[in-house]
C-alpha positions as CSV (number, residue, x, y, z in Angstrom):
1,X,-14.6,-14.1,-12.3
2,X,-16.2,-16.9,-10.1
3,X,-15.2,-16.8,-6.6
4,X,-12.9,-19.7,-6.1
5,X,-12.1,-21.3,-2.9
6,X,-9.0,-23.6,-2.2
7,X,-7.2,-24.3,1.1
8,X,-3.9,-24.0,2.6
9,X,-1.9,-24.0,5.8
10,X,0.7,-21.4,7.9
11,X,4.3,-22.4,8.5
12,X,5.7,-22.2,11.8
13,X,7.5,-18.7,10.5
14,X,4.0,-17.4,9.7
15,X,4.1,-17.8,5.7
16,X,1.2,-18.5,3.8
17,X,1.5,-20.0,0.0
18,X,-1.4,-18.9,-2.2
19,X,-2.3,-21.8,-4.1
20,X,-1.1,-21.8,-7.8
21,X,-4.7,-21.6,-9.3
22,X,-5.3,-18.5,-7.6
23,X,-2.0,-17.0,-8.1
24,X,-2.7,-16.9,-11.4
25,X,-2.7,-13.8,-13.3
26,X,-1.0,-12.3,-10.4
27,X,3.0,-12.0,-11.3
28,X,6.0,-11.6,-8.8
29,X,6.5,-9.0,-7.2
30,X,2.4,-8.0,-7.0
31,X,2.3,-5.8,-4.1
32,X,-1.0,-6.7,-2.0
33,X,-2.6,-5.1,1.2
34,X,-2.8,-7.8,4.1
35,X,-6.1,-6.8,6.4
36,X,-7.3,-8.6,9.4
37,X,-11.1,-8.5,10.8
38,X,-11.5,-10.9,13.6
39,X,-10.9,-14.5,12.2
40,X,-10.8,-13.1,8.5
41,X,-7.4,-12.0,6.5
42,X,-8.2,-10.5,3.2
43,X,-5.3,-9.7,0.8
44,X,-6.2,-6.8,-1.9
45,X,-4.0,-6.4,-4.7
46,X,-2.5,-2.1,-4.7
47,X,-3.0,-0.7,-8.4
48,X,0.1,1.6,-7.9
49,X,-0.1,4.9,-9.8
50,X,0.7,5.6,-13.6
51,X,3.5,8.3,-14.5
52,X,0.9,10.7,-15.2
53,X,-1.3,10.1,-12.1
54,X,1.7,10.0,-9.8
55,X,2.1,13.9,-11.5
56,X,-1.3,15.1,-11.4
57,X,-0.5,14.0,-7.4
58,X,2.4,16.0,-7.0
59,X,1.2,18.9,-8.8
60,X,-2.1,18.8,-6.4
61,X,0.5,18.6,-3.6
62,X,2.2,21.2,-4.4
63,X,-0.5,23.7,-4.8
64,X,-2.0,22.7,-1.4
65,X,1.5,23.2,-0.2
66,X,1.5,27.2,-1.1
67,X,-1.8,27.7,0.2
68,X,-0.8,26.5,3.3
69,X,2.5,28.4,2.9
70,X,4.4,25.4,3.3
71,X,8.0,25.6,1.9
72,X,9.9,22.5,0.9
73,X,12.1,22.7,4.1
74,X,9.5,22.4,6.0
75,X,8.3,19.1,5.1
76,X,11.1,17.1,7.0
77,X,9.7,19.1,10.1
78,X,6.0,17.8,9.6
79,X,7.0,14.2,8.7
80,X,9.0,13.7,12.0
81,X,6.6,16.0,14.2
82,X,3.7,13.5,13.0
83,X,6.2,10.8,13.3
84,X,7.1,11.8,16.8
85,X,10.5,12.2,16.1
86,X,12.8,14.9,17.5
87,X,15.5,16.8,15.3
């Protein structure tokens, strides 16, 4: 694909409207990352995983897990200690 170039404008609530022709082949609900160098905003669609992938992941977390010893009550502990939040 060609890089296309077309312009638009902020609202006063901050909302940006990406014009139809580059919307396109995009549907609703597309869940894009927003990242901002300087002057520059670039949006990059997220692939989210498959069934299977999202599987392969857990199984790979939860063999790094019982290397580590980590049992599953001790995830809530490491989320908020990381999170800096006191239970």
């Amino acid at each position: 694909m060609a890089t296309e170039v077309e312009f638009t404008r902020m609202s006063s609530k901050g909302q940006i409207v990406i014009p139809k022709k580059l919307r396109e082949g995009f549907e609703e609900g597309t869940p894009f990352a927003v990242v901002r160098d300087k002057d520059t905003i670039l949006l990059k669609q997220i692939k989210l995983p498959g069934i299977k992938e999202s599987e392969a992941l857990v199984e790979k977390g939860v063999k790094i897990a019982k290397e580590r010893g980590i049992k599953e009550n001790d995830v809530d502990k490491i989320i908020h200690k990381h999170r800096g939040i006191t239970i």
